[in-house]
Every structure is written in C-alpha cells, then in structure tokens.
C-alpha positions as CSV (number, residue, x, y, z in Angstrom):
1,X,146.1,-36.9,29.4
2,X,149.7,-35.6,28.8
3,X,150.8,-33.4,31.7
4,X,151.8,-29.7,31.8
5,X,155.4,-30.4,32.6
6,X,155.2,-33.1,29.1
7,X,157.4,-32.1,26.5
8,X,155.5,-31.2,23.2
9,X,157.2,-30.3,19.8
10,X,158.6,-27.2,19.7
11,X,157.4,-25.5,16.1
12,X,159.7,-24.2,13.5
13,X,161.1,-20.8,14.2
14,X,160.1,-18.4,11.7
15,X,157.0,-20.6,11.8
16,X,156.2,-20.3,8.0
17,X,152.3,-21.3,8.7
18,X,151.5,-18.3,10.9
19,X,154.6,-16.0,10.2
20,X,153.7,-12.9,8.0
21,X,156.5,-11.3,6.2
22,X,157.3,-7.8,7.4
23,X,158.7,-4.9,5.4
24,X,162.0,-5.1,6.8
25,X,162.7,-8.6,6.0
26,X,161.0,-8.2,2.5
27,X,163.5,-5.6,1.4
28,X,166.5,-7.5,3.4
29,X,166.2,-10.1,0.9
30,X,165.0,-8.1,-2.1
31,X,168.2,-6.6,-1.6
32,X,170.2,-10.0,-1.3
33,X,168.3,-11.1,-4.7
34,X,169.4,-7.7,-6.5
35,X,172.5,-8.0,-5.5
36,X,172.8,-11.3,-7.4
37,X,170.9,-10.1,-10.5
38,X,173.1,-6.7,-10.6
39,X,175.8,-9.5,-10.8
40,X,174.4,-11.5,-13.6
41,X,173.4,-8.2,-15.4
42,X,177.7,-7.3,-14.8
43,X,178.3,-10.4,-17.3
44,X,175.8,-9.5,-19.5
45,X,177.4,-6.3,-19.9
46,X,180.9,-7.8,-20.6
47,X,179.0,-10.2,-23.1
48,X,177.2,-7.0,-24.9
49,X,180.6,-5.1,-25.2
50,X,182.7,-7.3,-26.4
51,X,180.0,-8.4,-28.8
52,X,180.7,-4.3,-29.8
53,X,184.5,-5.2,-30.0
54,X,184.3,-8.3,-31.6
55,X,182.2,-7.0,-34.8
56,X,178.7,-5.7,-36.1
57,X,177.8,-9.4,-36.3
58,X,178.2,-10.4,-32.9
59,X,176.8,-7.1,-32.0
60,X,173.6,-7.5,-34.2
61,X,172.9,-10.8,-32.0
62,X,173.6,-9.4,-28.9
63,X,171.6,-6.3,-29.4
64,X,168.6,-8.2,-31.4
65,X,168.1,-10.0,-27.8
66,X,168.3,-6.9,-26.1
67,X,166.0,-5.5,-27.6
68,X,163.4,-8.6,-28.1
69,X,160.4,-8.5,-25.9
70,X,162.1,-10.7,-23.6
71,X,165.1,-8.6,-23.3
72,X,163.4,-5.4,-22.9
73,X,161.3,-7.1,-19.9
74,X,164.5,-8.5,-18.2
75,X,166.3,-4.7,-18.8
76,X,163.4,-3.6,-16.8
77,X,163.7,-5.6,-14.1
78,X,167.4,-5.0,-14.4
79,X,166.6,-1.4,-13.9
80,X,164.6,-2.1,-10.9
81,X,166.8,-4.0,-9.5
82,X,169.6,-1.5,-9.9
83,X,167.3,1.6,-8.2
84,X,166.4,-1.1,-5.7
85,X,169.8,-1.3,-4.7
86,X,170.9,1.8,-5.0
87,X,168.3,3.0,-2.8
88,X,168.8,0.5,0.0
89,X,172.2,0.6,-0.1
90,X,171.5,4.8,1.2
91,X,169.3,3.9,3.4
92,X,171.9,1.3,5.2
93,X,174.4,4.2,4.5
94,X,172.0,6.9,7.0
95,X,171.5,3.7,9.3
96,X,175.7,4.1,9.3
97,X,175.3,7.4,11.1
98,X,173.3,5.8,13.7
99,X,169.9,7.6,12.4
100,X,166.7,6.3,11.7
101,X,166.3,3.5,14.1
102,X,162.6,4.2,15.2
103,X,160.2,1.4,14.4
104,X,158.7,4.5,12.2
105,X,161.5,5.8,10.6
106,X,162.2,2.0,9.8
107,X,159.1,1.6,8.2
108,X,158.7,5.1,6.5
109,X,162.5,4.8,5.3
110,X,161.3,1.4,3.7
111,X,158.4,2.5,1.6
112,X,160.3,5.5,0.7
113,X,163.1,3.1,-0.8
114,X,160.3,1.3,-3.1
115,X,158.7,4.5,-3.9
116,X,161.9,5.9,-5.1
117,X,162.7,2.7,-6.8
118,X,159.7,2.6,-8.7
119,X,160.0,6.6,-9.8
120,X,163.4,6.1,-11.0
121,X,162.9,3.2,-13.3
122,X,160.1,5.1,-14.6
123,X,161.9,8.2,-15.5
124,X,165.1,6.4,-16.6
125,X,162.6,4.3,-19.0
126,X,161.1,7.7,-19.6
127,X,163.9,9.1,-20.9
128,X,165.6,6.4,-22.7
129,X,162.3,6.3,-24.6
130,X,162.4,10.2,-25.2
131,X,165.8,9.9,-26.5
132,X,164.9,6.7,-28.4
133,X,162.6,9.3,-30.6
C-alpha cells in the first residue's frame, strides 16, 4: 500500500485524454493557423500577378490552377480563412477597449465571429458567381 503522503505522477497539463477543447481556445488557434494561410495565400498572389506581368502564357497556367477544382476548393478556404481573420481580429480590437470580458459575451462574441465568417464567404462566393454570369 503506497501512502497518502507518496508521490504519484503528476499528469500532463492540458491533459489531452480528458481535456475538451473550448471555444476560446478553438478560435485562438484557428486564428494562429489563418494567419499562416493568409501568408501563404500573400505569395500566391505575387505568384498570380506576376504571372499577369510576365505574359498570357504564364498567366494561362497560373489561372488554369486557379480555377481547377483544387484551386477553387483552396480559394475557398482561402476566403474563409480571410473572414475568419478579419472577424477575430475585431473582436480582439473591442476586447482593446476593455469590453466584452464576461464569460458570456466571450462565448456569444465567439460564435458570432464564425457566424459572420461563414456569411461572408458565402456572399463574397455569391457574388463573384453573380458577376461571373
């Protein structure tokens, strides 16, 4: 029998068999992860205008992945992770102002970020498709 005062192994802290992601820490690193993609997307931008610059050849490969199945998946996403961002990035801008610290405004504040991030790529895919014809 091991005695009360017997050390015993302390478990990993978060410990990743019981720990249940919460909201807050969900979009805390969503918005770590669309950071880096907004990033990646920056030099995929460079690439697609100087592919403009360089010549309708280079364009026409550019643009042809663009616009591939694949491409057209990963501009979603893109566009996600843009609106995801943005909308985040307001929400830390009213935490600035020292408002919205209650566990509910917390929690209502976060939903309302994925809510509007989820709108917003869907009219911005809306309308591109509208003025797409």
């Amino acid at each position: 029998m091991s005695s009360p005062t017997a050390k015993r192994p302390r478990p990993l802290s978060p410990n990743v068999q019981i720990y249940r992601p919460q909201l807050t820490s969900v979009l805390s690193i969503l918005n770590r992860i669309t950071g880096n993609i907004l990033s990646v997307c920056a030099v995929v931008l460079v690439i697609w205008l100087v592919a403009a610059a360089t010549g309708p050849r280079a364009y026409t490969a550019v643009q042809g992945a663009i616009a591939s199945g694949i491409g057209q998946i990963m501009l979603l996403g893109a566009t996600f992770a843009f609106f995801l961002h943005l909308c985040g990035g307001i929400r830390h801008l009213v935490w600035d102002t020292v408002h919205g610290f209650e566990l509910r405004s917390i929690y209502l504040s976060g939903w309302v970020v994925v809510a509007a991030s989820i709108a917003f790529t869907m009219a911005a895919w809306a309308v591109s498709l509208l003025m797409a014809g």
